[in-house]
C-alpha positions as CSV (number, residue, x, y, z in Angstrom):
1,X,21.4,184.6,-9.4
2,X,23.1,187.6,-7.9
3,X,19.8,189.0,-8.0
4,X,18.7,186.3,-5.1
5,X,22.2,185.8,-3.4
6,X,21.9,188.4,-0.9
7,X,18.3,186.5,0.6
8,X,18.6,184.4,3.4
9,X,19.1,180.5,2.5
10,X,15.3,180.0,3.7
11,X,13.8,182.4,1.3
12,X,12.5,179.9,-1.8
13,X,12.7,182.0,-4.3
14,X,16.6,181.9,-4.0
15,X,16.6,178.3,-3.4
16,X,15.3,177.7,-6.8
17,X,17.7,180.4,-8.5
18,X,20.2,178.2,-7.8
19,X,18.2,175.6,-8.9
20,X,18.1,177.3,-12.4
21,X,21.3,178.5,-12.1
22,X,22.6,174.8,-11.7
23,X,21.1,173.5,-14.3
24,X,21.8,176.7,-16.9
25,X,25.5,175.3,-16.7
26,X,27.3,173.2,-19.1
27,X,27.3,169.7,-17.4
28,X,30.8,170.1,-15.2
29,X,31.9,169.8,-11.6
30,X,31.3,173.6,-11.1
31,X,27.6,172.5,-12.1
32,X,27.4,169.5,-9.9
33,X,28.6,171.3,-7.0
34,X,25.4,173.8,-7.6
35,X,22.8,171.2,-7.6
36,X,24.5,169.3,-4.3
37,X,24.5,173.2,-2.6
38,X,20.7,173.3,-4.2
39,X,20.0,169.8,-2.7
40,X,21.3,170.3,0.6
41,X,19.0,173.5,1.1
42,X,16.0,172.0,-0.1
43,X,16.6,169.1,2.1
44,X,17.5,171.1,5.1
45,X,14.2,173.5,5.1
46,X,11.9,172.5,2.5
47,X,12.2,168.9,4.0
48,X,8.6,167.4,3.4
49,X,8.6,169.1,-0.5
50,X,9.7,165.9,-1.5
51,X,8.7,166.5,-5.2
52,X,11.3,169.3,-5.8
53,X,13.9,167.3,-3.3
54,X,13.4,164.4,-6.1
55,X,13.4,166.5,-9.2
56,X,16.7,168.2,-7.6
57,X,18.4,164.5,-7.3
58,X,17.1,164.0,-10.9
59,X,19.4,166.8,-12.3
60,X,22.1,166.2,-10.4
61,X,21.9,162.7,-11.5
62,X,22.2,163.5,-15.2
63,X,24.8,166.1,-14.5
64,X,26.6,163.0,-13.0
65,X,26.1,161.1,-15.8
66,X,27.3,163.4,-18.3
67,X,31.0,164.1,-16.3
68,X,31.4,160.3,-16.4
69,X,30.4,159.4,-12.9
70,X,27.7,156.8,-14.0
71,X,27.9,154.3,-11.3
72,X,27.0,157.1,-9.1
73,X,24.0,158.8,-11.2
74,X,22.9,155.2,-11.1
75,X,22.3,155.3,-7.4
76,X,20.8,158.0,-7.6
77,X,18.2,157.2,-10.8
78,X,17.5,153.9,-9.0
79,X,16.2,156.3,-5.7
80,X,14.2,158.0,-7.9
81,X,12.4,155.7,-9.7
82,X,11.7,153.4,-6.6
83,X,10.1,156.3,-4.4
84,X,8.0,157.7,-7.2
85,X,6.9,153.9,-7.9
86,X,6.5,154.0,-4.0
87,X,4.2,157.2,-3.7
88,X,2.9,158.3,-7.5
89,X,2.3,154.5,-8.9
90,X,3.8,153.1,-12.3
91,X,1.2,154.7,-14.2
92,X,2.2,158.2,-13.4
93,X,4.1,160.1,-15.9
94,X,7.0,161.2,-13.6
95,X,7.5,157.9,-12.4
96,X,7.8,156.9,-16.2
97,X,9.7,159.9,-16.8
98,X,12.3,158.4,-13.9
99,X,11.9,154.7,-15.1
100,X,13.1,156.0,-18.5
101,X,16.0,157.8,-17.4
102,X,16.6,154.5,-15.3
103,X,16.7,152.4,-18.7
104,X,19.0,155.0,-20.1
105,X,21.8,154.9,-17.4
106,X,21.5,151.2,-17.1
107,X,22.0,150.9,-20.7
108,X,24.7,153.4,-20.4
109,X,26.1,150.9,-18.2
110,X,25.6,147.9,-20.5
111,X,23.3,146.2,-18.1
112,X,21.0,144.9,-20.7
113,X,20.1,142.2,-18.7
114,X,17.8,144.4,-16.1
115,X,17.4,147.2,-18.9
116,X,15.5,145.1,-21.5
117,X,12.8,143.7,-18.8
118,X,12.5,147.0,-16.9
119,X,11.6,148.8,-20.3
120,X,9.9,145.6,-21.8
121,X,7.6,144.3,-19.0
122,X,7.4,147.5,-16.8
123,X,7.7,150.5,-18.4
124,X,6.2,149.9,-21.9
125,X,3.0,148.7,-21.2
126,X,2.7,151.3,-17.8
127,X,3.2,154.1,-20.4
128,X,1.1,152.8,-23.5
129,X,-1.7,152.5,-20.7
130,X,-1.6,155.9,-19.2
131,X,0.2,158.0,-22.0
132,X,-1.2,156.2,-25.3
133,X,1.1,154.4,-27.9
134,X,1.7,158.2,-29.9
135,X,3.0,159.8,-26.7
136,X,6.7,161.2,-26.9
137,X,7.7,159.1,-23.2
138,X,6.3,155.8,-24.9
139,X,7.7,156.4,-28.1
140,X,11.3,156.9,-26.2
141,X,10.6,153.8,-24.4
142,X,10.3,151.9,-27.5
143,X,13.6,153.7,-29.1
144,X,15.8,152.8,-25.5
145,X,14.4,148.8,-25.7
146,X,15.4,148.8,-29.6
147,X,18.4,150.0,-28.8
148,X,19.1,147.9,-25.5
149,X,18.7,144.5,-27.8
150,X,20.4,145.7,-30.3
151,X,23.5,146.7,-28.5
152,X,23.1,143.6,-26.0
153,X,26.5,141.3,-27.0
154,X,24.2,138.4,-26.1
155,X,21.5,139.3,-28.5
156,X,19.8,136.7,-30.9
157,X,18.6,137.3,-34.1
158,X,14.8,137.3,-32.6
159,X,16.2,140.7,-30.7
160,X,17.5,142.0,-34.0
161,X,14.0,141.4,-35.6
162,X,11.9,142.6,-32.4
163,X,14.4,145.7,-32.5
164,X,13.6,146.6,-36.2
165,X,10.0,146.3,-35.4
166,X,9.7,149.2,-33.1
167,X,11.9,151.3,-34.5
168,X,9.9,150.8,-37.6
169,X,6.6,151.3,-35.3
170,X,9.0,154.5,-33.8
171,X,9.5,155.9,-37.2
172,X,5.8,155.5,-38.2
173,X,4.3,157.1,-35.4
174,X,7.1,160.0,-35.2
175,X,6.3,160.8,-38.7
176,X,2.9,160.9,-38.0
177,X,2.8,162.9,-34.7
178,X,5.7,165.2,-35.1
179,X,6.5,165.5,-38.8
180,X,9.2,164.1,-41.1
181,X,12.1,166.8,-40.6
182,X,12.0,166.4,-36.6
183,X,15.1,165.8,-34.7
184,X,13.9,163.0,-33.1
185,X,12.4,161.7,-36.4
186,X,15.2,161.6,-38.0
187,X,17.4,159.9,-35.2
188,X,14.7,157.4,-35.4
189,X,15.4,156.8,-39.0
190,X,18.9,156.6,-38.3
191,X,18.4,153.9,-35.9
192,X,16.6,152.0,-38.0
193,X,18.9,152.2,-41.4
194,X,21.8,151.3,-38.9
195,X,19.7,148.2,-37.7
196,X,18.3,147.0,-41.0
197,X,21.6,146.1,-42.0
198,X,22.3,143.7,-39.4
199,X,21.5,140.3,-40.1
């Protein structure tokens, strides 16, 4: 970063030093304060780049959610997700990268209710149609809906059962695609012994 700090605000190159330097910090408010000073320059004179503008809100969204300010990097997700659905079209993979972290921070939230149909009706069959069924998005898709119902206080013992079948499908496919000692494998299967239990 020092490397950059002495160029004037409209050179890009230190724009996105900060950028990198923003999100090279431990989520914090020092890092939050980064990606707002990163946001406000890319907004100010790289206007019309609205793809970094977006991917800029994205991170400070997440830094948001991880210093507890989740109403807030709700706003923010919701933003995303709507102008990407706006501009790029469902089927796009960083419109379902942004409906994903949308399901997460709602189910952060406990809103199950608009979590389990966003993921469900919306993002599922958007990603299994443009990504493919194996595909590391769709396959967190699946995880975040098993999840939602199983957590949901109003869930039935149909959600239980719907939940057990992906994760099952989850664990099949991760085992398959990325090997049985992957991180994500293994959370899978931790899921799913957690959620076989339940009755």
């Amino acid at each position: 970063w020092k490397t950059y700090l002495g160029r004037p605000e409209t050179d890009d190159t230190r724009c996105l030093a900060m950028c990198e330097l923003g999100c090279a910090l431990d989520p914090s408010e020092e890092e939050m304060r980064v990606l707002e000073a990163y946001l406000a320059l890319r907004c100010r004179y790289w206007s019309r780049d609205e793809a970094n503008i977006l991917c800029g809100k994205s991170n400070l969204a997440h830094c948001l959610s991880c210093i507890g300010r989740c109403d807030e990097a709700l706003v923010l997700t919701r933003e995303i997700y709507a102008r990407r659905m706006e501009v790029l079209g469902i089927s796009n993979k960083d419109t379902l990268v942004s409906g994903l972290n949308l399901c997460v921070a709602l189910l952060k939230l406990e809103k199950y209710e608009e979590a389990i149909p966003l993921a469900r009706d919306e993002l599922l069959p958007a990603a299994q149609g443009s990504l493919g069924s194996e595909h590391d998005i769709t396959l967190n898709m699946k995880k975040n809906l098993a999840q939602g119902l199983v957590n949901n206080p109003e869930r039935t013992r149909d959600d239980l059962l719907e939940a057990k079948t992906i994760l099952r499908d989850v664990v099949q496919k991760r085992r398959q695609v990325f090997g049985s000692a992957h991180p994500d494998t293994l959370h899978a299967e931790e899921v799913l012994g957690v959620v076989a239990t339940w009755h």
